[in-house]
C-alpha positions as a printed Julia matrix, in Angstrom:
181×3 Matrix{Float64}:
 50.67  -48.31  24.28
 50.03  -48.69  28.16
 51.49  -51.8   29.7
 50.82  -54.18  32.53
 54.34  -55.15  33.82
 55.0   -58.52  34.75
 58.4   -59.94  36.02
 59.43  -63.46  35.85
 62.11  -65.41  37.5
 63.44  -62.29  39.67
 63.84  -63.98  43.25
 63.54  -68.11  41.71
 62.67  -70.49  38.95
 59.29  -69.96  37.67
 58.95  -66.81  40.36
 55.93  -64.81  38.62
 55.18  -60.99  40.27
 52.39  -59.19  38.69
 50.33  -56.2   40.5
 47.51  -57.35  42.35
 44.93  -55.24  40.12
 45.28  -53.02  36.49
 42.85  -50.61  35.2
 42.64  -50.03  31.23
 40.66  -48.23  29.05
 41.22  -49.34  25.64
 43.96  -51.81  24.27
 47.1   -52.77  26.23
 50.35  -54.73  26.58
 51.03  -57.4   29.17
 54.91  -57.19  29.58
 56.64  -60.18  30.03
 60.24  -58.91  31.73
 62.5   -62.09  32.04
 65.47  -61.8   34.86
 66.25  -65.09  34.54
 66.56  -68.12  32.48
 63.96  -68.8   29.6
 60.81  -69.61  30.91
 57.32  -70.94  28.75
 54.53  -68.52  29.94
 50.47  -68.79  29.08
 47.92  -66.36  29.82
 44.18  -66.65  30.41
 41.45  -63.91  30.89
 38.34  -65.57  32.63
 34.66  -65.72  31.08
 33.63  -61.69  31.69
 36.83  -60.51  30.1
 36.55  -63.12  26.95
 33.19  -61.09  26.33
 35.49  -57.37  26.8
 39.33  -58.21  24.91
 40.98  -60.4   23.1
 44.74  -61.58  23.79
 46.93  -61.9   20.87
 48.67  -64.56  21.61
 47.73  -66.67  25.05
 51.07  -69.1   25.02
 55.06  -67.75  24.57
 58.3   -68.69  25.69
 60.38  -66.06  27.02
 64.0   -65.72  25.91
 66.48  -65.65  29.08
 67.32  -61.59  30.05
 64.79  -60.56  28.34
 61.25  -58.26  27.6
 58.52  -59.51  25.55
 54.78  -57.93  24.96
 51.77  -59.66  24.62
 49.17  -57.29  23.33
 45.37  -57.34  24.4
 42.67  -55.92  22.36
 39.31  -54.89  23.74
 35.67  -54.28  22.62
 33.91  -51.17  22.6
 31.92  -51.1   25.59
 29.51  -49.09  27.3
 30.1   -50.68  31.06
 33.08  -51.47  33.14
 34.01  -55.01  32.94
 35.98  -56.78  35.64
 37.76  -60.16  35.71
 40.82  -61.92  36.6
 44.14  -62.09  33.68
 45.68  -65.96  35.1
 49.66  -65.46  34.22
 51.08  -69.31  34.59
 54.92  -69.86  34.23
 56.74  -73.32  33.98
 53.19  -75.32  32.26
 51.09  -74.57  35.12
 53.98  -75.03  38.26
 53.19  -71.4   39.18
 50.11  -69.17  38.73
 49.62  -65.65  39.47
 46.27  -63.43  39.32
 45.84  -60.17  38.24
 42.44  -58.38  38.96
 41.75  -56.74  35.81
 39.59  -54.01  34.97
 38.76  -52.56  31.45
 36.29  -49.71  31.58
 34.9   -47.36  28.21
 37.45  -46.03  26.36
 37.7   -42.34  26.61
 39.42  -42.11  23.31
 36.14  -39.89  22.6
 36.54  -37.38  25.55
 35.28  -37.43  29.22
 32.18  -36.44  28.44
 32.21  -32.56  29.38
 29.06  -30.53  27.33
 30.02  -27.31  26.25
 27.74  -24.94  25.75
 27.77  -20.98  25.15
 27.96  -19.87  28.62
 31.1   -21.38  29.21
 32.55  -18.41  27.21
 30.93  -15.62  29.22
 32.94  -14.51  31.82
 32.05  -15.74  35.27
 30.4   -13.7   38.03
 33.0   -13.32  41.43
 31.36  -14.69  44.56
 32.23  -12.73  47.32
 33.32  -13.54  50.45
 29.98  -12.89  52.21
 28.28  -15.44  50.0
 31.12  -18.21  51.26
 30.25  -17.83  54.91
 29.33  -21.08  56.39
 29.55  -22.62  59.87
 33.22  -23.84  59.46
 34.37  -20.67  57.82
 32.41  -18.49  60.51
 34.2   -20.87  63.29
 37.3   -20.49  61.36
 36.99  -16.35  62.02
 36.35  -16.71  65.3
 39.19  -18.48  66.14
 41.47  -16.38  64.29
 40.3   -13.21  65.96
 41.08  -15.57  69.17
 44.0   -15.74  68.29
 45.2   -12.98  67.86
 43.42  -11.13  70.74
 45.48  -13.44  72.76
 49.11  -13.25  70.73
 48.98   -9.49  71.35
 47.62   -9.38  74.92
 50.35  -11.78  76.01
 52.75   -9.45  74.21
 51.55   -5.99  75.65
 51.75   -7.75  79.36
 55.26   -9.28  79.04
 56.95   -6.52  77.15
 59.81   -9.06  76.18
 61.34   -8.57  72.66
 61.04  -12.55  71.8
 57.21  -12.6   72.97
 56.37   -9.5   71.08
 58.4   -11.48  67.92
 56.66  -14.57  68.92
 52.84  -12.5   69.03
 54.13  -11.04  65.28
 54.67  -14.2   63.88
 51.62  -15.7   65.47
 49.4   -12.84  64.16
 51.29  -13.32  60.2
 50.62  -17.03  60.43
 46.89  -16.45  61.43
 46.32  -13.9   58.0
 48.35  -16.38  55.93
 46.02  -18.59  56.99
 42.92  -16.85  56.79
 43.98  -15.55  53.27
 44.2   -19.15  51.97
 41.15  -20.71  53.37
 39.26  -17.85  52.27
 40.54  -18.0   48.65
């Protein structure tokens, strides 16, 4: 089961660090990780997530060194509900918030219809059909390109510039290839 990971007592007494936000989408932990000496923790959800999940247990002391889970159980939904989880360590001396966010379970599937012309074999768009303004530019400045790379390497007739013109002209395809694929 997902968790949202909360550490107590890791730089002082009481010290609570919890994420600023956590995202679930059905039910979930809140782990309790204690570096330091026991510590009496409560937990709260506001007024929109009472109405979305449930916490098991709202009030637990936390053994010194070590990792305890409080779980959360949520109701089926149809809408994204968003509230604040309050996490309070040593009876209210230190309070954290945790934006939390439960949304629809997907335990049923994203949603995707399937129908019968997903199995029929898909028609390949040619490269013609692609052509747009930024692909078009794209060409243009290729062919640039390489008009230039091999004009500068038929006038200097230098070994590295005619290298230098090949690699050009290779990165230019390689680079043509991919944006056209």
């Amino acid at each position: 089961m997902p968790a949202l990971s909360v550490h107590l007592n890791r730089d002082r007494p009481r010290d609570i660090d919890a994420p600023a936000s956590y995202v679930a989408d059905g039910p979930f932990d809140v782990a309790l990780e204690n570096h330091g000496a026991g510590s009496h923790v409560h937990l709260k959800l506001d007024t929109s997530l009472s109405r979305a999940a449930r916490l098991r247990d709202d009030s637990r002391y936390i053994d010194a060194e070590t990792t305890t889970r409080i779980g959360v159980d949520t109701q089926p939904m149809s809408e994204p509900v968003t509230g604040e989880l309050t996490i309070s360590a040593g009876y209210g001396a230190e309070t954290e918030t945790v934006e939390l966010r439960i949304e629809p379970s997907r335990a049923g599937g994203y949603g995707i219809d399937v129908d019968e012309t997903l199995a029929q074999p898909q028609s390949a768009e040619s490269v013609l059909d692609r052509l747009d303004a930024e692909t078009i530019g794209l060409l243009a400045l290729a062919a640039l390109t390489l008009t230039v790379a091999v004009a500068v390497a038929v006038l200097v007739q230098s070994g590295v510039v005619i290298a230098a013109a090949a690699f050009v002209a290779l990165v230019t395809v390689v680079g043509l290839v991919l944006a056209l694929t």
